[in-house]
N, C-alpha and C positions, 0 to 999 in steps of 0.2 A: 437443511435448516429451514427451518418456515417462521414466517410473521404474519403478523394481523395487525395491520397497518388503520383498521376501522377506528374512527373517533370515539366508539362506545365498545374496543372490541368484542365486537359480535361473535367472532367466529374462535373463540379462546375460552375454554373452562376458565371459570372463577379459581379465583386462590383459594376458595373452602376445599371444590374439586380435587385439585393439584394435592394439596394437602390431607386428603382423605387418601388418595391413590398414589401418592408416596410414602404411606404407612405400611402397604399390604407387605404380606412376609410370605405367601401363596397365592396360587396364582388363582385370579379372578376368571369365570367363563359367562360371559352373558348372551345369551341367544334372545333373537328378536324375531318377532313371530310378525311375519307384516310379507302381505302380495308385492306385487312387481311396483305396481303404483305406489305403496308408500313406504317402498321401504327405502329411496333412495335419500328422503331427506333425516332419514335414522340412520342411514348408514354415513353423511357427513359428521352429527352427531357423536356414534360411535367412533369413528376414526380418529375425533380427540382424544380420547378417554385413553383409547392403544397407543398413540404417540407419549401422549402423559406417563405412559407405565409399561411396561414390559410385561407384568404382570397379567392383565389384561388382554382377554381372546374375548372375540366376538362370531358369533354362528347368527347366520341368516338362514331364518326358517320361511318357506314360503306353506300357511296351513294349505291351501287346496292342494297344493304338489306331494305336501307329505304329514298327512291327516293323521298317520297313525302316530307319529312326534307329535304332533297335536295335539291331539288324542288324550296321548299318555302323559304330557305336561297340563293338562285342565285347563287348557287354551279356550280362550270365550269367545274371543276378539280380536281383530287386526290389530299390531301396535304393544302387544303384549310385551312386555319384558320384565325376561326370569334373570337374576342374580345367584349364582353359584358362588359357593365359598366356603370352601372348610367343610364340606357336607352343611352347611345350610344356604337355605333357597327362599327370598324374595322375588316380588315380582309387584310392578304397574302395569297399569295403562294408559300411562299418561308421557308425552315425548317429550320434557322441558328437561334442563339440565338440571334443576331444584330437585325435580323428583326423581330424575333418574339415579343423582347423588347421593339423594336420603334412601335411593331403594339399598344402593351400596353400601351405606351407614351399617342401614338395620341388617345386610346379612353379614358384614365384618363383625360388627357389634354382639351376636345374638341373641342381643337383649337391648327394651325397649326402657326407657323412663319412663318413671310416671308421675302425673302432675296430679295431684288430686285439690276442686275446687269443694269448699265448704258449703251445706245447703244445710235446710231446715231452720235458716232464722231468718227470712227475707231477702237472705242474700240473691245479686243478680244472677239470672237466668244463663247458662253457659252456650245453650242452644239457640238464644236468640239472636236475630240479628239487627232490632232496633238499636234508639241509640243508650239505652241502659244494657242491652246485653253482652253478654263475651264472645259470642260468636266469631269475630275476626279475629281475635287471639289465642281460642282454642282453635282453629283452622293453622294460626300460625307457628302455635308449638306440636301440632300434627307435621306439619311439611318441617321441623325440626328435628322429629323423630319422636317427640315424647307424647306418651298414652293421656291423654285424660278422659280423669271419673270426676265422678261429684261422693260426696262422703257427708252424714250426718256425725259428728262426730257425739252428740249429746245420746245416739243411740249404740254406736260402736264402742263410744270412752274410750278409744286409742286410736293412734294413728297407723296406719294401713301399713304391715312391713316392705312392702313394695315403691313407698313414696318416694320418692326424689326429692317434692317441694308438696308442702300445703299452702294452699292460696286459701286467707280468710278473710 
């Protein structure tokens, strides 16, 4: 049995985690692409995720040691990590539990949301990041999982069969 006795615990998946990795019905494989130096604070990381679930295998891939798995996974970068599931394959680069979770979302899910924002009548900027734009909130339905576009709708006259949500 284990605890995480920390005031903010630190060292414990969020209940989204738990929650996502108590869903799976097959078994999850994540390999992590990362040298001697960083793999070992990815490998505390990972070690929740397998306690969390049964489901749940993790491979350490070191690229210099084994270039040709590298290679052939389209490895760019230290830190990489690919999600297997079901025959589909996500993958970051980035070591946060937010995005490691959402990398797991999208390849349980196999499919993305999408959020489509309304353009062509002055409406705000989605790209930007002053204080009239969206930018912090298209960022934050990105690390949620959902796609967004921008859509004129006065040039399409329908709404996108793929939408989730129009924002107007």
């Amino acid at each position: 049995k284990r605890w995480d006795l920390t005031a903010n615990r630190q060292f414990s998946l969020s209940d989204q985690s738990r929650n996502v990795l108590a869903k799976l019905d097959a078994p999850l494989q994540i390999q992590v692409f990362a040298d001697e130096t960083g793999v070992q604070g990815l490998r505390d990381r990972m070690n929740e995720y397998e306690y969390s679930s049964s489901q749940v295998k993790t491979e350490y891939i070191d690229p210099d040691r084994q270039r040709a798995i590298a290679q052939q996974a389209g490895v760019q970068q230290y830190g990489t990590i690919i999600v297997n599931y079901k025959g589909r394959s996500e993958r970051t680069t980035a070591s946060t539990e937010q995005d490691i979770t959402n990398t797991i979302i999208k390849a349980v899910s196999g499919q993305q949301r999408k959020v489509y924002f309304t353009s062509g009548h002055g409406e705000k900027n989605i790209t930007s990041a002053e204080r009239e734009g969206y930018a912090t909130i298209v960022e934050a339905l990105k690390q949620e999982n959902y796609g967004v576009e921008t859509v004129v709708l006065a040039q399409t006259g329908t709404v996108p069969e793929d939408a989730a949500v129009v924002i107007v």
